[in-house]
C-alpha positions, -999 to +999 in steps of 0.1 A: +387-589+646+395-552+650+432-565+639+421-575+607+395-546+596+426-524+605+450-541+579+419-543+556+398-571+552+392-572+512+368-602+509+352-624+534+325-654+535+310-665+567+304-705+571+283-723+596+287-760+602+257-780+621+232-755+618+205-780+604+214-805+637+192-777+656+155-776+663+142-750+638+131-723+666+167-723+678+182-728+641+161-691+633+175-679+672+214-686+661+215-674+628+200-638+643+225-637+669+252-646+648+236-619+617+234-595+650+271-601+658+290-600+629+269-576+612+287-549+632+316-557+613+305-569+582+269-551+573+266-571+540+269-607+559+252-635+541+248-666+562+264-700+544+249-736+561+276-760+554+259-792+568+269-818+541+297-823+508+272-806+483+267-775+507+311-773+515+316-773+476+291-745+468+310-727+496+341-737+481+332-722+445+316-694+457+351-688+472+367-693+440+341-666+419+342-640+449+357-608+433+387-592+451+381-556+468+408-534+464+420-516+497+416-480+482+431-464+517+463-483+513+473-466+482+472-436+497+478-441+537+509-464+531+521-485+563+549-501+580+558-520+606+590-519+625+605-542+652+633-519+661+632-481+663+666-458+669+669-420+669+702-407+669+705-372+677+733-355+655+748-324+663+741-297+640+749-264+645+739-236+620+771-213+620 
């Protein structure tokens, strides 16, 4: 997870499947440990319960409205990656 906050994470949607299969004290139990755990990285987290078609195609079109955030660092920290990396000393004298 820390990989992908580093490269910048613009939008995100969290998704839970089987959530309504649970007895309702431990339905309210995993939906706080799972706000409590993703909340460190994503402090706006809302939860989505896809349990059936009608709930996976709400998710699906809330996917399709969610606006883009920009990654305002990149512009002006620019990156790269390299796989290979060479210095070659030259000999430079001044007189």
């Amino acid at each position: 997870m820390t990989c992908l906050i580093t490269q910048g994470l613009p939008a995100h949607l969290v998704a839970v499947q089987g959530l309504k299969e649970m007895v309702i004290k431990k339905q309210v139990d995993a939906k706080k440990r799972l706000m409590k755990g993703l909340g460190i990285w994503f402090p706006e987290i809302k939860l989505h319960s896809i349990d059936n078609s009608q709930d996976a195609e709400v998710v699906i079109r809330l996917l399709i409205n969610k606006k883009s955030k920009s990654i305002h660092y990149r512009e002006h920290r620019p990156y790269l990656m390299a796989e290979h990396l060479e210095f070659v000393e030259e000999d430079v004298s001044i007189f």
